[in-house]
C-alpha positions as CSV (number, residue, x, y, z in Angstrom):
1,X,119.8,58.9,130.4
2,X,119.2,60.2,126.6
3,X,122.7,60.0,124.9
4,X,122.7,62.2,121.5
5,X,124.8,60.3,118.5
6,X,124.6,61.9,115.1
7,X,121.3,61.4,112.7
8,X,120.7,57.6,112.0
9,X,121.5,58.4,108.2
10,X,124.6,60.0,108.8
11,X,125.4,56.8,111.1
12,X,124.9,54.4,108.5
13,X,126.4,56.0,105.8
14,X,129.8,55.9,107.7
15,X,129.3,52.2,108.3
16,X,127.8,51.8,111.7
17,X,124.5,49.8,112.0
18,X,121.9,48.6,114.2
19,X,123.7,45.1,115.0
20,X,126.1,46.9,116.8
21,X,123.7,47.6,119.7
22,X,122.7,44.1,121.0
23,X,120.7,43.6,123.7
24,X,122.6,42.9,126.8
25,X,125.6,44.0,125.5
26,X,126.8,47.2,128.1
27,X,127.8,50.4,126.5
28,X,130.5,52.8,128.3
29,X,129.8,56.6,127.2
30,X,131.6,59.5,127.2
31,X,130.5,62.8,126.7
32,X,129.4,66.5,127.9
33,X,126.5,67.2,129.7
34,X,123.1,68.4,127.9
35,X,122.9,72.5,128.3
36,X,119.0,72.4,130.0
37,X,118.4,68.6,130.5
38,X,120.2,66.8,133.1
39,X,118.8,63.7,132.1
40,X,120.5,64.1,128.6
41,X,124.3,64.3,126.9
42,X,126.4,64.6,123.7
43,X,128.1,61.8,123.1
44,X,132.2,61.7,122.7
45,X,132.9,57.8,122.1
46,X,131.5,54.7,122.9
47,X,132.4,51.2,123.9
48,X,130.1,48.4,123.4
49,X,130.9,45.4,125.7
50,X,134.8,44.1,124.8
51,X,134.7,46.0,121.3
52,X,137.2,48.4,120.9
53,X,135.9,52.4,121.8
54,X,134.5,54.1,119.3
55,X,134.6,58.2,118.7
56,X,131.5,60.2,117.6
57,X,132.9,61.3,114.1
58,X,134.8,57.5,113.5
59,X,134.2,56.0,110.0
60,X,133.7,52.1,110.2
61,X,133.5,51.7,106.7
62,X,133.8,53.0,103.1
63,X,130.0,52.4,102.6
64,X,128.7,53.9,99.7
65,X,126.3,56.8,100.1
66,X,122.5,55.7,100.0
67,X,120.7,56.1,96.8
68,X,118.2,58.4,96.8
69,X,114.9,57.4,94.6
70,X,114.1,59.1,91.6
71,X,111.9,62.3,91.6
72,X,110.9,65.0,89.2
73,X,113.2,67.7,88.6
74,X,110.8,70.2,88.3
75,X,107.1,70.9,89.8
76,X,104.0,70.9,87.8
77,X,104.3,74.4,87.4
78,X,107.3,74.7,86.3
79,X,109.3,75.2,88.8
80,X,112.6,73.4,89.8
81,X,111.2,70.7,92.6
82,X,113.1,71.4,95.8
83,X,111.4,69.9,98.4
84,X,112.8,66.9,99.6
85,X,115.8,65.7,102.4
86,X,119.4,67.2,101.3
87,X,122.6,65.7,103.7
88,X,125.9,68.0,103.4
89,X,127.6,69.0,101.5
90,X,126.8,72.6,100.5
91,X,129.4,74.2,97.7
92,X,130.6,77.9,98.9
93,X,131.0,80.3,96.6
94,X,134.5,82.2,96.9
95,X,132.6,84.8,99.7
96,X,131.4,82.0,101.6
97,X,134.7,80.7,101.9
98,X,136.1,84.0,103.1
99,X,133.9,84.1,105.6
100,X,134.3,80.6,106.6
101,X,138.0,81.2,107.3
102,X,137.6,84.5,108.9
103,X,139.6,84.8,111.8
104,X,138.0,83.4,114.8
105,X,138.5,85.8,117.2
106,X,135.5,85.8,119.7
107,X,137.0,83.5,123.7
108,X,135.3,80.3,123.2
109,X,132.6,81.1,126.1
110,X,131.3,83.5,123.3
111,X,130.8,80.7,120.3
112,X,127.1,79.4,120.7
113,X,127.8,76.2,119.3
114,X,129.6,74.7,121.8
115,X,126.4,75.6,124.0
116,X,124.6,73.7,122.0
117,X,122.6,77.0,120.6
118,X,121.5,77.8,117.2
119,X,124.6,79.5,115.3
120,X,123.7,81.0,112.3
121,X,121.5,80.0,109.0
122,X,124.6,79.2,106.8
123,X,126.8,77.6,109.6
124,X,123.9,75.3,110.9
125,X,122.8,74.2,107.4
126,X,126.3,71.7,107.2
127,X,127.2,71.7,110.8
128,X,127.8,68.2,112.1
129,X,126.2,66.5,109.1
130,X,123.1,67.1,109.9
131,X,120.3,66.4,107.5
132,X,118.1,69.1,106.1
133,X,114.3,69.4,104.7
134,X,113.3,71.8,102.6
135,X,109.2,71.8,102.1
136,X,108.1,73.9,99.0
137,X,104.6,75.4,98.8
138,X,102.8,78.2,96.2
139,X,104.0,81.0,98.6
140,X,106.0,80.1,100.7
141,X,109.5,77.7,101.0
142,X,110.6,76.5,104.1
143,X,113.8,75.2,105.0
144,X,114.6,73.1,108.2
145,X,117.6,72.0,109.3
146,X,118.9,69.3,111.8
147,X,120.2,71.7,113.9
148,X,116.9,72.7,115.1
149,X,116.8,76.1,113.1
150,X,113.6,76.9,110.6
151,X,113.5,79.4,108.1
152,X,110.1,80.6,105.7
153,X,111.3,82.1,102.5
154,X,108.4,84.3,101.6
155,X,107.8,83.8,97.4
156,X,105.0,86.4,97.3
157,X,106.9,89.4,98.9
158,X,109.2,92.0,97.4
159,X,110.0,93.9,100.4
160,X,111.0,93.3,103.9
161,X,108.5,94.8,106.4
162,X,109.4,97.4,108.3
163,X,108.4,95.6,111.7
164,X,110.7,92.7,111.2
165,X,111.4,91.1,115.1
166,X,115.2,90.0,115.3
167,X,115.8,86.3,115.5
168,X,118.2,83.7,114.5
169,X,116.2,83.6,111.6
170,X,116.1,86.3,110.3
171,X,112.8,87.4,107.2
172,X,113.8,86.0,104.4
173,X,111.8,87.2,100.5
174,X,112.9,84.5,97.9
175,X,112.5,84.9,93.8
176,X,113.4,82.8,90.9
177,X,115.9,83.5,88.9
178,X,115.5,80.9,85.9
179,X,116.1,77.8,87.7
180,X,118.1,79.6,90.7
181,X,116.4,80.7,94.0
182,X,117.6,83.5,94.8
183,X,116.7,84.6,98.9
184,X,117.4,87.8,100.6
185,X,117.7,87.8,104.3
186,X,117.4,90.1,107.0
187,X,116.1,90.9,110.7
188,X,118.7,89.0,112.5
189,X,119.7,88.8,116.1
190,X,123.5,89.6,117.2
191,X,125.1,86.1,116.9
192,X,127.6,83.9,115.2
193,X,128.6,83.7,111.1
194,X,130.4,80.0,112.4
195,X,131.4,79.5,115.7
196,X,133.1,82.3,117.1
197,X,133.0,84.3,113.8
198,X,130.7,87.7,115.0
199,X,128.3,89.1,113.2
200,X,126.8,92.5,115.0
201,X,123.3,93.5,112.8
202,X,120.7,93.6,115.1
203,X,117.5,93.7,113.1
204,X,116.1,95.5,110.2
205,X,118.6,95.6,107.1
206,X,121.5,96.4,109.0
207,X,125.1,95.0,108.0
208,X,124.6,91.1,108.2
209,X,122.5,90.4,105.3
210,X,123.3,87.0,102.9
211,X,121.9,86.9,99.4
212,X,121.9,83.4,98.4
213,X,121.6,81.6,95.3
214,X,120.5,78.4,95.7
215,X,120.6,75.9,92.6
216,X,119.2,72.6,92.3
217,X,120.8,70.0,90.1
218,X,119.6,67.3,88.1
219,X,119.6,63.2,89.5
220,X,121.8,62.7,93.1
221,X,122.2,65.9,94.7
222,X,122.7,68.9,97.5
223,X,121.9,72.4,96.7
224,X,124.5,74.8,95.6
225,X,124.6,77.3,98.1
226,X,127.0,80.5,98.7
């Protein structure tokens, strides 16, 4: 049986550590049942032999966050440097947040995240702390988060195409503004804003489409992202 915790960085950061899972020692989980494996789960707590039980989300400690080594701020060509691994949190602008707090609306057999599906590119990005990678090329940026959602940002394009095939997604045309990305995104499937939140654009550049600004900041840090 597979049991899925949260990412290892996450883990650690809230205090729990590889000496906690001794060999020989039994572990009693609780959880919900993988949506396609039935060799798999999503854990709920844990107890480790006579320790007390432990919940998914608990906090062992007050451990520091882990430094992250220096890098250069900005590319060779002048760019600011994105690439690299960025945990939560993202900062909302003030329409974010509206939409954030929207009222949920949708019966809970409609929200796709408690299937375990991909939700939407804003929601997913600080969803259950996941950790996110965004690679920077010449042309193209790509940004992955832990969720299991992948987005290009195409740098050399200042149009959608025409012939854009809905998804998740979506087609997203990025520019710089000074040292702000700045992507447009459209082409997305029916889904989710967060959770049960609805958003109904089905392709093209229908309703649904988030402009985002995306900053990087000097030394420690998570992109600013509406």
């Amino acid at each position: 049986m597979r049991c899925e915790m949260r990412a290892a960085t996450v883990l650690r950061r809230s205090g729990w550590s590889p000496d906690m899972f001794r060999p020989g020692v039994s572990i009693k989980i609780t959880g919900r049942p993988h949506r396609d494996d039935p060799t798999a789960c999503h854990v709920d707590t844990l107890t480790l032999g006579d320790a007390p039980t432990v919940e998914r989300y608990q906090q062992l400690s007050d451990a520091e966050s882990i430094d992250r080594a220096a890098r250069p701020f900005r590319l060779p060509t002048g760019e600011p440097n994105l690439a690299g691994w960025f945990p939560p949190p993202v900062t909302l602008t003030e329409e974010g947040r509206a939409a954030a707090e929207a009222p949920r609306n949708r019966p809970t057999s409609e929200n796709p995240r408690l299937s375990c599906q991909i939700t939407s590119i804003l929601f997913d990005w600080v969803f259950d702390g996941t950790i996110n990678r965004i690679t920077q090329g010449a042309n193209v940026i790509t940004m992955a988060n832990g969720a299991g959602l992948t987005r290009t940002v195409h740098m050399d394009m200042d149009a959608h195409p025409d012939d854009i095939a809905p998804s998740r997604a979506g087609h997203s045309i990025g520019r710089w503004d000074g040292d702000t990305l700045v992507v447009d995104t459209v082409g997305f499937e029916p889904g989710s804003l967060a959770g049960s939140v609805p958003h109904s654009c089905v392709g093209g550049n229908g309703s649904y489409r988030p402009r985002q600004r995306i900053t990087c900041r000097a030394g420690p840090r998570s992109p600013a992202m509406p």
